[in-house]
C-alpha positions as CSV (number, residue, x, y, z in Angstrom):
1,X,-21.6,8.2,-152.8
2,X,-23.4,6.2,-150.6
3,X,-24.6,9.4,-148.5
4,X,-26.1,10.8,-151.4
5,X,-27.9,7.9,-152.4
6,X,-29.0,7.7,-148.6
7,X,-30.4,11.1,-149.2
8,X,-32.3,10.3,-152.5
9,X,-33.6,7.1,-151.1
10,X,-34.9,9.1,-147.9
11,X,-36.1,12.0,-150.0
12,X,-38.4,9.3,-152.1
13,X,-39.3,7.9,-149.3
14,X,-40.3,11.2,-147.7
15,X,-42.6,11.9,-150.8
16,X,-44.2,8.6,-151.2
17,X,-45.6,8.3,-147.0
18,X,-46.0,11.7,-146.8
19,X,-44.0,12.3,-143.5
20,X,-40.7,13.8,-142.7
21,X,-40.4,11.7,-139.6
22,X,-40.3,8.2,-141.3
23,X,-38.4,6.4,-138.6
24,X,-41.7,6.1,-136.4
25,X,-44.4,5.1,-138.6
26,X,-43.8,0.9,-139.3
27,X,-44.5,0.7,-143.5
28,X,-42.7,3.7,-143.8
29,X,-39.2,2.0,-141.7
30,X,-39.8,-1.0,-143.8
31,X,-39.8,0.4,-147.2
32,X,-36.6,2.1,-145.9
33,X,-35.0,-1.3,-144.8
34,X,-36.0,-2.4,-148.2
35,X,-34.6,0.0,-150.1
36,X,-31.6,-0.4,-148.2
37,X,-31.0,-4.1,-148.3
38,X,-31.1,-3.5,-152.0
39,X,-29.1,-0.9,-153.0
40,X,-26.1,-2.9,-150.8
41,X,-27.3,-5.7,-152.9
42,X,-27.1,-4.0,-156.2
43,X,-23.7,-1.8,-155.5
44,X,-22.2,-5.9,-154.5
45,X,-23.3,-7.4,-157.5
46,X,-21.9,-4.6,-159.7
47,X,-18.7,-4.3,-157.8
48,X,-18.1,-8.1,-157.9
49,X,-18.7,-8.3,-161.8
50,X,-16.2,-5.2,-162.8
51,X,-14.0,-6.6,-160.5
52,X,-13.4,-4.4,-157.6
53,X,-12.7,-7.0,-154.9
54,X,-13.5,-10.7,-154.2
55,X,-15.1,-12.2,-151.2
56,X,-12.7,-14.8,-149.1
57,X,-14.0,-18.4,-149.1
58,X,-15.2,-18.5,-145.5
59,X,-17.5,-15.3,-146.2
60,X,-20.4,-16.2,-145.8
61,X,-23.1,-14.7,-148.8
62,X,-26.6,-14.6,-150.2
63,X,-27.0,-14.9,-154.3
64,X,-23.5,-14.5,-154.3
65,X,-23.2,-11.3,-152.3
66,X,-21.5,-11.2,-148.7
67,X,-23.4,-10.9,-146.6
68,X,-21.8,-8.4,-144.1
69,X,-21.6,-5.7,-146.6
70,X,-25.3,-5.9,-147.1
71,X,-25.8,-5.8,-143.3
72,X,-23.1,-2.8,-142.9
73,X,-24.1,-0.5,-145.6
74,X,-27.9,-1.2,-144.3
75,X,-27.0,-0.7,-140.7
76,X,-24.8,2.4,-141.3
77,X,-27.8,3.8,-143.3
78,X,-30.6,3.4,-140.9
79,X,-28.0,4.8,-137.6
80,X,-27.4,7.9,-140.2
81,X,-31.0,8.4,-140.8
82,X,-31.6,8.0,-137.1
83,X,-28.6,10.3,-135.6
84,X,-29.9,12.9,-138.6
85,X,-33.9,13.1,-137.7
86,X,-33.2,13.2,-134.3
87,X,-30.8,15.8,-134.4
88,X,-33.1,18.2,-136.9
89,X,-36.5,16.8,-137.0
């Protein structure tokens, strides 16, 4: 699920700077980043309150969200979007 939102999220992206290539231009990366950050955020928060999993004590989180999902599911994003316009941009 998270590759599809990836998509939509690059796709809106895409239609809102006008460029294809949105890994090079700076406002364009950061709205990406953004977008990112928050989804993780959002898909936590959601997760936490239905009860999917719990964070251990010593894990370390922002507004009640660990912080290392946030980082991996922004990280993993960006290296997709990456590998992806380099490989058929």
């Amino acid at each position: 699920m998270d590759g599809v939102w990836l998509t939509v999220f690059y796709l809106i992206s895409m239609l809102i700077w006008g460029s294809i290539d949105l890994l090079t231009r700076l406002e364009s990366l950061f709205t990406l980043l953004v977008t990112l950050v928050l989804f993780a955020f959002i898909v936590e928060r959601i997760s936490i309150a239905k009860g999917r999993w719990r964070y251990a004590d010593k894990m370390p989180t922002v507004f009640s969200v660990g912080i290392s999902p946030i980082l991996e599911r922004t990280i993993t994003g960006f290296i997709t979007l990456r590998v992806v316009s380099r490989d058929f941009a």
